[in-house]
N, C-alpha and C positions, 0 to 999 in steps of 0.2 A: 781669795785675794780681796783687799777692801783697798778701793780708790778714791783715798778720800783726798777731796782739792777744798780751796776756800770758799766757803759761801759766794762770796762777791765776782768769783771765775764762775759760779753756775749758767749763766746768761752766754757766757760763750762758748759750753760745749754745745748750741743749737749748729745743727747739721752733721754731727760728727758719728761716726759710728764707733761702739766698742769692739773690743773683739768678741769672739765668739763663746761662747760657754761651752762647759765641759759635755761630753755627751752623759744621757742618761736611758738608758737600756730597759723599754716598755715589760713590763713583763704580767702572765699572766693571773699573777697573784696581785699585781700592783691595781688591775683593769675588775677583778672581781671583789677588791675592797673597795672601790669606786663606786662600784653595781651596790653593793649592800647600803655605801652610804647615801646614798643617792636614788635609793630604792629604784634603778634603772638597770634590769635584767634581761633589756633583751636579747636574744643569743646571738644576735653577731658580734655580742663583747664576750658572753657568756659563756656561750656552747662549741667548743671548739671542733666538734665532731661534725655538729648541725653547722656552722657558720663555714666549714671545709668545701659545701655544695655551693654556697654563694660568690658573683665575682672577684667576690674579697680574697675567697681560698682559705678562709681561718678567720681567728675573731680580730676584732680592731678595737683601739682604744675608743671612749668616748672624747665627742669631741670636746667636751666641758672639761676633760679631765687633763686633755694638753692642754685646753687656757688654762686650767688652772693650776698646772704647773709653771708657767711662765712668772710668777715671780721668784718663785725659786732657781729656777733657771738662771733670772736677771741679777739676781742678787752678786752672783760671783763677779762681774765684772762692771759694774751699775755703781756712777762716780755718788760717795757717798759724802755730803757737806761737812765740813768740821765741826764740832758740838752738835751735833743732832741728836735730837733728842727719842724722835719716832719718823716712822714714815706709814701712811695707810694709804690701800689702796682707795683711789677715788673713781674709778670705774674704768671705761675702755668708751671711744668714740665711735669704735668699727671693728668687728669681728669679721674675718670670711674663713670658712674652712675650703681646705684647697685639694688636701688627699689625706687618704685614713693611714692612719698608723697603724700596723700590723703587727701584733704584738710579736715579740723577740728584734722589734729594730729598736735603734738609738733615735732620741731625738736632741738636739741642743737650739738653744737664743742666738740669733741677733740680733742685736736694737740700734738703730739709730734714734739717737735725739732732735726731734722736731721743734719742739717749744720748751721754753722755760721761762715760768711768770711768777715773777713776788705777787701771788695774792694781798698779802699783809703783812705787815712788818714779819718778817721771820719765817714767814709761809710763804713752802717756794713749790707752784704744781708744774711737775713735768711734765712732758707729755713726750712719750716716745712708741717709734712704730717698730716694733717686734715681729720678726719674722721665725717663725719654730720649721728647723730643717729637719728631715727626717734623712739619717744617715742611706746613702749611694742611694738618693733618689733624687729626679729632677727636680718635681714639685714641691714646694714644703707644704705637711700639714696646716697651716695656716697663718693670716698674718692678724694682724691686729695694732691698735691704735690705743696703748696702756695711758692712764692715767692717774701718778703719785703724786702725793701730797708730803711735803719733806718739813718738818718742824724744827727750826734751828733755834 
């Protein structure tokens, strides 16, 4: 779904939350093209036999690979400017991982919108605090403090 408002509304979705994103179901294929690309194989994402003995009880995702899905995530419900031309990411202000993702669960986005600043004419950076829930668990896998860059 694309929610797009007017540019000149961007400044007042500061404090607002979206709704939730859809969920998206870790899986153990998704966690070991991670490991290839990312040349990061250690077995508790890996070895689901070997990572079975550890607290975890099985492998878990990397935690780089739920941030890194968080714009994708965001994207489905993330109010998008009219004439936009591009949007990159401009980095994060604060990451904390909170609990592992077990591969075969869901995780989905919320975000609330904290900041919105016309850097430059036309240049608008968000800044929103993304929380990734991990379906029927208390904790979410983590939160984080996204920062876009929107080219109108």
């Amino acid at each position: 779904m694309t929610n797009t408002i007017k540019t000149e509304d961007l400044p007042g979705l500061a404090g607002q939350t979206m709704e939730p994103s859809d969920w998206l179901e870790i899986t153990q294929e998704r966690v070991n093209q991670f490991a290839d690309a990312t040349n990061d194989h250690q077995f508790i994402h890996v070895k689901p036999l070997k990572a079975k003995l550890t607290p975890f009880g099985g492998t878990i995702a990397h935690g780089f690979l739920s941030l890194s899905l968080i714009t994708y995530l965001m994207r489905e419900n993330a109010p998008v400017p009219e004439g936009l031309k591009m949007t990159i990411n401009y980095g994060s202000d604060k990451v904390r991982y909170i609990a592992p993702v077990r591969v075969g669960k869901r995780i989905r986005a919320v975000q609330k919108i904290a900041e919105v600043t016309e850097k430059k004419p036309g240049q608008w950076l968000v800044k929103t605090d993304v929380t990734i829930e991990i379906d029927g668990e208390d904790k979410p896998a983590l939160i984080a403090e996204i920062l876009m860059m929107h080219f109108v």
